[in-house]
N, C-alpha and C positions, 0 to 999 in steps of 0.2 A: 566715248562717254566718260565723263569725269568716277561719278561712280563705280563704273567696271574699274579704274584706272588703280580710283586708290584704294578699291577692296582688293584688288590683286597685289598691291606691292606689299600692302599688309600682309598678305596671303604669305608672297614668298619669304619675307620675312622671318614669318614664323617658323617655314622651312627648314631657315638654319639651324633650329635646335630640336630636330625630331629626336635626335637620341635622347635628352637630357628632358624629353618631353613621355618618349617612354616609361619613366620612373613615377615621374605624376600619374599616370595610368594606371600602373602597378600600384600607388600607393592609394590610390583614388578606389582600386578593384577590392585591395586589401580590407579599407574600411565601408565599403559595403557588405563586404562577405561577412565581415563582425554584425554589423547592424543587423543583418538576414539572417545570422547564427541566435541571435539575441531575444526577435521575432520568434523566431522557429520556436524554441527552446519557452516564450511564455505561448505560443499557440499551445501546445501540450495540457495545458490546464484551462485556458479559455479558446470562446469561438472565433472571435477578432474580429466578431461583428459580422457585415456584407462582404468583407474580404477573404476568411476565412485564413486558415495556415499555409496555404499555396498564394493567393492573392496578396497577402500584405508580403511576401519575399519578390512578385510583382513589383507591388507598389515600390519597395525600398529600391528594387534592381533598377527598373526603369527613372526612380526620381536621383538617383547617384549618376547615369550616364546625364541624365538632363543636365544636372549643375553645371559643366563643362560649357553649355550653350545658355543657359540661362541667366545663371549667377557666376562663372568666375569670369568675370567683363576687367578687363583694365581701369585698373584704378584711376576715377574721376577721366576716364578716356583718355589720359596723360594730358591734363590740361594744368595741371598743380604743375607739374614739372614744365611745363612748358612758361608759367609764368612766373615760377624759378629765375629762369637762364633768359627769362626777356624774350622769347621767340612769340608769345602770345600777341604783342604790335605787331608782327610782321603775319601773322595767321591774319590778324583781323582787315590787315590793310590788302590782302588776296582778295579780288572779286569775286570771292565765293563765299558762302555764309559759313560761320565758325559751325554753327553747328552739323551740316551738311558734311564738311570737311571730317571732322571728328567722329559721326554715323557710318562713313563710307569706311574710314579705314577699321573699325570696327566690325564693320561687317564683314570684313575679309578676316579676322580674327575669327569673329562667330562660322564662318564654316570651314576655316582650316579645327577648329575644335570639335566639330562633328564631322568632321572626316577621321581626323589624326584620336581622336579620343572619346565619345559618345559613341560610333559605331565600335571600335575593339573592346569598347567597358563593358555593348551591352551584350555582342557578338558572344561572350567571356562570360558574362551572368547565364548567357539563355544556354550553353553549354554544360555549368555547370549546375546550376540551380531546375534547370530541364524545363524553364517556361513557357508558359503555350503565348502561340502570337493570336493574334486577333483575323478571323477569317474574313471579314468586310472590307472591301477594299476605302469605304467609304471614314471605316474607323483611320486606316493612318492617313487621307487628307485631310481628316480635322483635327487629328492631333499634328500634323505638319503645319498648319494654319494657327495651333495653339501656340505651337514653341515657338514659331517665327516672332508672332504674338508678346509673347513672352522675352523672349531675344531686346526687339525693339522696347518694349518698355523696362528694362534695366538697362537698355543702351543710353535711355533719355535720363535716368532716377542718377546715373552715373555720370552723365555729360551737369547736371544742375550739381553734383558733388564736386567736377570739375574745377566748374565756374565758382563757384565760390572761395576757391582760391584766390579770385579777383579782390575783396571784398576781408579776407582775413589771411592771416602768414602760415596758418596750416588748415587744411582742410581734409585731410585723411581721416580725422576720429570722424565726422560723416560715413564714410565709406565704411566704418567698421560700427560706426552704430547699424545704422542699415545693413548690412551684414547679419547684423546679429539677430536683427529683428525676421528677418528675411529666412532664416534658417530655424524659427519656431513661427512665423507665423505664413509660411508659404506650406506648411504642413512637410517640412522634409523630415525633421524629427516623429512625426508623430500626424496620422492624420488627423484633419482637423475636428473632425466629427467628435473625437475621443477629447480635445482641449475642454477645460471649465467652461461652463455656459458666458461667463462673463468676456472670456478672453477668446472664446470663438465669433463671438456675434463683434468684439472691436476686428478682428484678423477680418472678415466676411466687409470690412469698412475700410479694408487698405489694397492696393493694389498686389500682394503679395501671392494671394493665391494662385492670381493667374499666373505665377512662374511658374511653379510645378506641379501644384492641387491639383489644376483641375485638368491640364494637361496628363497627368500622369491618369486621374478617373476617365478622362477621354478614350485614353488607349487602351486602357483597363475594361471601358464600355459602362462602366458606373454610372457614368454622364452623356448629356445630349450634345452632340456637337455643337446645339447652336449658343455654349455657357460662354463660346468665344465673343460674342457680343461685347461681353461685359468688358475682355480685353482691349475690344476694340476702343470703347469709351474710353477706357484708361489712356488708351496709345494717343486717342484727338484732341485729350486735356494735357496732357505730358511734351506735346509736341506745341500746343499754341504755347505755353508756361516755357519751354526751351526758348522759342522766336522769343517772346516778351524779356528774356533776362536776358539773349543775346543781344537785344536791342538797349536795354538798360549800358549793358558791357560797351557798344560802343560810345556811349555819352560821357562817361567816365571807365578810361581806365587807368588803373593802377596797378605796376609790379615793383617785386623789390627792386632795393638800389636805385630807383630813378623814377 
C-alpha cells in the first residue's frame, strides 16, 4: 500500500535525529512550564473562569504536547523546496497525485511526532504539574478523532502554502503568517472564550480552532465530542480546494531556472 510505504520511510527518516530531537522536547517542556507557571501565578487573584487554577495548567499542558501533531507540520510539505531544485516535474509526472504523495509522507512525520514527542511532553507535564486524566474512555476516542482531525487539516492549509510556490519565488511568509495567526486564534495563547468579542467571533470563522481549542476542551470534557463535525467540514473543503489547485498545478507549471 502506497500510503503505509511512504508514511514509513518518512517515519524512519525522522529516526535519524532522535537525539537532536530530544532538545526540541526539552525546549518545547521548558516553554510550557513557563506558560503553566504564568497561569498559576494569575489564578492566585482570579477564578480562570470554567477552568479554574488546576484546568487552565490542563489546558496549556495538553495544548503544548498537541502542537508537535498539529502545527509543527513541514514547511509547505517541502513543496517550495522541491520547486527550488526542479524535482516538482518529476513528482507530478509519478502516477500518483501530488497531493497524496505529500499527505502520506506527512503522515509518517505526524506520528513519528506523537510517539517521539507529544507522548514524553505530556507523560512530563502529567508528572509534574499532577494532572488528572479523563475517566471516559469514550473522552480519548474523540479527542483522538479531533487531533487526527486536526493533524489533516494543517496537513492540507500547508500542502496549499506548498503549492504556491508554483505561482511566486518565495512562499514561506505564508507559512509564518498562518503561523502566526494559528497561534492566537486556535486559542494556544490564550482560550478563546477570554479574546475581545470582535476577534473571537472572526477565530470561531477560521479553521483554526479545530487545531487545538477544541480538541484540547474535548479532553478536557468542556466539550461534546460531536464539535468534531465541524472539523470534518473543514477537512471536505480543504481536501476538494488541494484536488482543484493540484489540478490548476498540472495545466501550467512553472519552476525556477526553466
Amino acid at each position: 500500500m502506497l500510503f503505509a510505504v511512504l508514511a514509513r520511510k518518512a517515519y524512519a527518516r525522522n529516526l535519524q535525529y532522535r537525539g537532536s530531537h530530544l532538545l526540541h522536547n526539552a525546549v518545547s517542556a521548558v516553554f510550557g512550564f513557563i506558560y503553566a507557571s504564568i497561569w498559576t501565578g494569575l489564578g492566585t487573584d482570579s477564578s480562570l473562569g470554567e477552568y479554574g487554577a488546576k484546568g487552565i495548567v490542563g489546558y496549556i499542558a495538553f495544548n503544548q504536547a498537541s502542537l508537535w501533531i498539529t502545527q509543527f507540520m513541514t514547511n509547505g510539505l517541502g513543496l517550495e523546496q522541491s520547486v527550488r531544485t526542479g524535482q516538482i516535474a518529476v513528482d507530478l509526472m509519478r502516477p500518483v497525485h501530488l497531493f497524496y504523495q505529500a499527505m502520506c509522507r506527512e503522515w509518517g512525520q505526524v506520528w513519528y511526532q506523537f510517539l517521539y514527542k507529544f507522548i514524553p511532553i505530556y507523560v512530563l507535564y502529567y508528572f509534574i504539574f499532577s494532572l488528572q486524566l479523563p475517566q471516559k474512555a469514550s473522552v480519548y476516542g474523540w479527542t483522538a478523532i479531533a487531533l487526527v482531525f486536526a493533524a489533516y487539516i494543517s496537513i492540507c492549509m500547508n500542502y496549499l502554502i506548498g503549492v504556491a510556490a508554483l505561482w511566486t519565488t518565495e512562499s514561506r511568509w505564508f507559512y509564518w503568517v498562518s503561523y502566526s495567526l494559528s497561534m492566537l486564534l486556535s486559542g494556544f495563547f490564550i482560550p478563546l472564550e477570554w479574546l475581545p468579542g470582535w476577534l473571537r467571533t472572526v477565530s470561531f470563522y477560521t479553521p483554526y480552532p479545530y487545531l487545538l481549542y477544541y480538541p484540547t476542551r474535548i479532553y478536557l470534557q468542556l466539550e461534546e465530542g460531536t464539535v468534531v463535525l465541524g472539523a470534518l467540514a473543514w477537512g471536505i473543503g480543504f481536501t476538494c480546494v488541494c484536488l482543484a489547485v493540484t489540478h490548476w498545478v498540472r495545466k501550467k507549471l512553472e519552476v525556477q531556472g526553466g
